[in-house]
VODO-785711 format. One record per residue: z, x, y of N, C-alpha, C, CB in turn; residue in three letters. Coordinates in steps of 0.02 Angstrom, whole numbers, plus 50000, padded with zeros to 5 digits. Glycine has a CB too. Layout:
N
ZXYZXYZXYZXYALA ...
***
This chain:
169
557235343854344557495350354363557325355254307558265349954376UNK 557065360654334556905366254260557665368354232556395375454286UNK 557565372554203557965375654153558315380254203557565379254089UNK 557975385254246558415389954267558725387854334558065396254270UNK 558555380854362558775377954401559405373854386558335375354419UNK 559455372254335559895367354295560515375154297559465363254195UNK 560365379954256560835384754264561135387054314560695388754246UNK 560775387754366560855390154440561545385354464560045388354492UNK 561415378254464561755371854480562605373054456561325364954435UNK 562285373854384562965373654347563265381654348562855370554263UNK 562995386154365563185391454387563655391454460562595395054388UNK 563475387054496563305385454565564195381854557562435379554587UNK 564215374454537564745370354512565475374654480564365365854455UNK 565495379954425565955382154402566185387654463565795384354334UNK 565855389454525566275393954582566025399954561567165393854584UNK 565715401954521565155409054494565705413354531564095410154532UNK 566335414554501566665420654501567355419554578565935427754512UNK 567145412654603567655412454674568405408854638567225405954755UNK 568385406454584569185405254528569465410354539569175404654440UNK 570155407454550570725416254533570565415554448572005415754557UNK 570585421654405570645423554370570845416954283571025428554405UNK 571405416354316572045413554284571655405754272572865413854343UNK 571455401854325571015396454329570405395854290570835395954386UNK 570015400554289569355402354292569125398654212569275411654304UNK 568665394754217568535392954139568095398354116568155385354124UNK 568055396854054567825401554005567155399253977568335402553950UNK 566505402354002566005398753982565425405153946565735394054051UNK 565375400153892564965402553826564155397553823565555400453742UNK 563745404553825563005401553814562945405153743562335403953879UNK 562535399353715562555399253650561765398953631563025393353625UNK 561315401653575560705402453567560645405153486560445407253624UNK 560105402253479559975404853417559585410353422559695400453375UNK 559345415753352558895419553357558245416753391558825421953298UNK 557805424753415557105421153437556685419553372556615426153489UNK 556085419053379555395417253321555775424353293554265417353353UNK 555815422553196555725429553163554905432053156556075429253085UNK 554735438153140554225441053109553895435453060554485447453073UNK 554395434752971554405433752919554805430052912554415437552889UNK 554905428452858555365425552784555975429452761554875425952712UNK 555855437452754556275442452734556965439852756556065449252763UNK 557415444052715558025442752729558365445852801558355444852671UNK 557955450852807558075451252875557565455052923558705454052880UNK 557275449752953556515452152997556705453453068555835445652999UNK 556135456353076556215457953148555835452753175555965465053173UNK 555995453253249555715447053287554935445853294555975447453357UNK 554655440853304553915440153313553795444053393553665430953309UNK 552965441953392553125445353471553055438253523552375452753499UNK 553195431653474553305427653529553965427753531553035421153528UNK 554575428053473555165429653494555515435253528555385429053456UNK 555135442453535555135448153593554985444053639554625454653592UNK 554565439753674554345438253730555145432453766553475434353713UNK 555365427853697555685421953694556505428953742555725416853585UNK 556825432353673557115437253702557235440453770556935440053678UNK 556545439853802556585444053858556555439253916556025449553858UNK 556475433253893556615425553948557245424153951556305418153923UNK 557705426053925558335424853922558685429353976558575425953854UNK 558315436253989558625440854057558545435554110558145448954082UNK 557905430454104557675431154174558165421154165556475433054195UNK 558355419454139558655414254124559535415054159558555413554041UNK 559785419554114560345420554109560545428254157560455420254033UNK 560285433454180560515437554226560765436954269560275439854243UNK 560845431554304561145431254358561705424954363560615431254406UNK 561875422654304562625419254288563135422354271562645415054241UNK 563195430454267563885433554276563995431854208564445430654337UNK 563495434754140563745436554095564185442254082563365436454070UNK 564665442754075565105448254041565295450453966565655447054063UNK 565365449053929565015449053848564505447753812565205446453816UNK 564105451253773563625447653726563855449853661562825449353738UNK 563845444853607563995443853555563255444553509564385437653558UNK 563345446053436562545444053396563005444553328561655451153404UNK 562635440953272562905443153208562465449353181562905437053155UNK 562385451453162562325459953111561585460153095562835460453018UNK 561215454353099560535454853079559935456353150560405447253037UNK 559525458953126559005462853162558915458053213558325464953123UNK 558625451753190558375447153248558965444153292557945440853216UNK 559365443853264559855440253311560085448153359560635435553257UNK 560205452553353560265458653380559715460353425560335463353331UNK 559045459253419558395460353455558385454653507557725460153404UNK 558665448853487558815444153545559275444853575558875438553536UNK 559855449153574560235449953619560205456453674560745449453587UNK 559905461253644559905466753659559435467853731559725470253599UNK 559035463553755558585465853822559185461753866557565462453832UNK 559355457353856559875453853920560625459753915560185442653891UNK 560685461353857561345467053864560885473253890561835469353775UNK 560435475953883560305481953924560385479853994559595485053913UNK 560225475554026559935473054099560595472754136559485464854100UNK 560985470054099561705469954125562215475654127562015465454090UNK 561755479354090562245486554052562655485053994562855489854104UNK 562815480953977563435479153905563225481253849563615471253883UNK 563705482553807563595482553749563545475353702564045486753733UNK 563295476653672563335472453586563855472953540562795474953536UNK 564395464553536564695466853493564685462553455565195469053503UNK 564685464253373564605459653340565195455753309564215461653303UNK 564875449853287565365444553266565095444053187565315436553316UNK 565435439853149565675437753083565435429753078566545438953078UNK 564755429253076564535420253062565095417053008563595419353016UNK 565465418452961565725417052900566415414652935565735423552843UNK 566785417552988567235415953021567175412253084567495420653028UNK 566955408353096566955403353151567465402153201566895397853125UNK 567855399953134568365397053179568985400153201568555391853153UNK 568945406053174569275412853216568775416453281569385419753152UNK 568455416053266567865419053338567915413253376566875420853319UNK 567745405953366567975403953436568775403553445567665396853453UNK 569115404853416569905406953455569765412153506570535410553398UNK 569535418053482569395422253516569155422153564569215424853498UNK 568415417253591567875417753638568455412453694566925413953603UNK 568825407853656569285403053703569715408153731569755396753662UNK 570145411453706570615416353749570235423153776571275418853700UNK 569625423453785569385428053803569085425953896568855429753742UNK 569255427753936569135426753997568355428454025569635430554027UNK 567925426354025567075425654068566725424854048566735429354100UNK 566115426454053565575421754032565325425953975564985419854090UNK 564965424953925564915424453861564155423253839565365419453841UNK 563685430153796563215426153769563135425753710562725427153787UNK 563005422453660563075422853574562675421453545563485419553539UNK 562305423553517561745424453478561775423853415561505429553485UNK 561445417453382561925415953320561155411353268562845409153352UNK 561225409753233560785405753185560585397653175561045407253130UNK 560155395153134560265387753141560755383953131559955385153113UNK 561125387453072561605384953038562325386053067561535387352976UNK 562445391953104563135393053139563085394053196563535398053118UNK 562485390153246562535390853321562755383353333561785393353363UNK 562545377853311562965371753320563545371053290562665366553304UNK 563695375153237564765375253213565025377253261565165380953150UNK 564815380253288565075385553342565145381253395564585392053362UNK 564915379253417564855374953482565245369753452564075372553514UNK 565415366953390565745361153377566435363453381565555357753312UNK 566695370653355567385374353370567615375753409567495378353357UNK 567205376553474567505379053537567515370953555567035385453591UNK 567325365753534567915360753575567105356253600568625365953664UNK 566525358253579565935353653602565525349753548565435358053640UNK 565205345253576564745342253528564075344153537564785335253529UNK 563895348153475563145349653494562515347153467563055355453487UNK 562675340953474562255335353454561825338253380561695333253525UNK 561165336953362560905336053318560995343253289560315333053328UNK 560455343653181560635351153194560105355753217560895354153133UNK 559935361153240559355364953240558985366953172559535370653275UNK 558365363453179557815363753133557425370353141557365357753144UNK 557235373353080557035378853074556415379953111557015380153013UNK 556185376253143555635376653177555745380253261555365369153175UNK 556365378053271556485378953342557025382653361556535373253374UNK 556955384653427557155392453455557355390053544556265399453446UNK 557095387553557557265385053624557845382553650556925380953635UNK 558195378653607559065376953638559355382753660559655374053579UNK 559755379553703560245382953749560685381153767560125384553793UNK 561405383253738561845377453748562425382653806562245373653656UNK 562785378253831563055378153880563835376053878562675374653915UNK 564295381053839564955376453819565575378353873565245378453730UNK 565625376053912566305378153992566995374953957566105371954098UNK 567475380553943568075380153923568655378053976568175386053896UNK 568895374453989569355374754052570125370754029568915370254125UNK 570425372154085571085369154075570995360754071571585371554138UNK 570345356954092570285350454064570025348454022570135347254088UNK 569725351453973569515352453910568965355853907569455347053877UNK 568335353253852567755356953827567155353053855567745357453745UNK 566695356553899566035351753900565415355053872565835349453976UNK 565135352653833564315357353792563785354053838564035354753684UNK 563255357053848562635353353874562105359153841562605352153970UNK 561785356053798561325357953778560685358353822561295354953729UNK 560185364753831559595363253877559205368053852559685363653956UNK 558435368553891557865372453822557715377753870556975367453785UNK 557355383853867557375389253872556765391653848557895391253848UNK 556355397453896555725397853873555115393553842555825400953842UNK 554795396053801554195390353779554385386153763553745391053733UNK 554285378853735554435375253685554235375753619554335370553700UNK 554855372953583554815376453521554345369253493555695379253479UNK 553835368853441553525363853416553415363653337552955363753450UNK 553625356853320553845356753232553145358653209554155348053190UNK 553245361753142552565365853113552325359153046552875376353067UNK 
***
């Protein structure tokens, strides 16, 4: 099954918006920045990560995102920013340094969720909101896509890949 089929499914499975409210789990897609430019402390995206970026509208548009999240840096902001225009939302940013107050937050926060986050605090993240996100992301790769559904029976993560594949250098 591809990737945007796998979403569709599990889009399909959580009732895509037919939950009363009150029921409704709380589901967070989770991603790292796309390809940077550089090295710099803070680069802008390559133009395979513009391209990576703009696979994510066509990934994620139509799962009834209602928030997007990014931390403060260019690339993680450039990856969020074509799926928040498409939807109309804004960008709001989060605090990588605080984790484990932002997922309190993303848990009591009601719909779907996208977060745009780094190698190092996109799997904490997914380990705070209550999932296991298996191995860690190697600086090489950009493609995970994780999948964390909050509900009144607990936490499920499913990690899945997204756009090109990412390949160790």
């Amino acid at each position: 099954m591809n990737r945007r089929a796998a979403l569709a499914v599990l889009a399909a499975l959580l009732g895509a918006g037919t939950l009363p409210a009150q029921n409704a789990p709380v589901v967070v897609y989770l991603v790292r920045h796309a390809e940077k430019a550089d090295d710099s402390r803070d680069p802008p995206l390559s133009e395979a990560g513009r391209a990576r970026a703009e696979g994510l509208v066509h990934v994620l548009s139509s799962v009834g995102i209602t928030k997007v999240w990014s931390t403060s840096y260019q690339r993680t902001l450039s990856t969020a920013a074509p799926l928040a225009a498409s939807l109309h939302l804004d960008v709001t940013p989060y605090d990588p340094s605080k984790l484990a107050e932002f997922a309190a937050l993303l848990r009591a926060t009601p719909g779907r969720h996208l977060v745009v986050g780094h190698s190092n605090t996109t799997p904490e993240l997914v380990r705070a909101l209550g999932g296991d996100p298996g191995g860690a992301i190697p600086d090489w790769e950009y493609d995970r896509l994780y999948v964390v559904v909050i509900g009144p029976g607990g936490t499920t993560a499913m990690p899945l890949r997204y756009g090109a594949a990412s390949v160790a250098k």
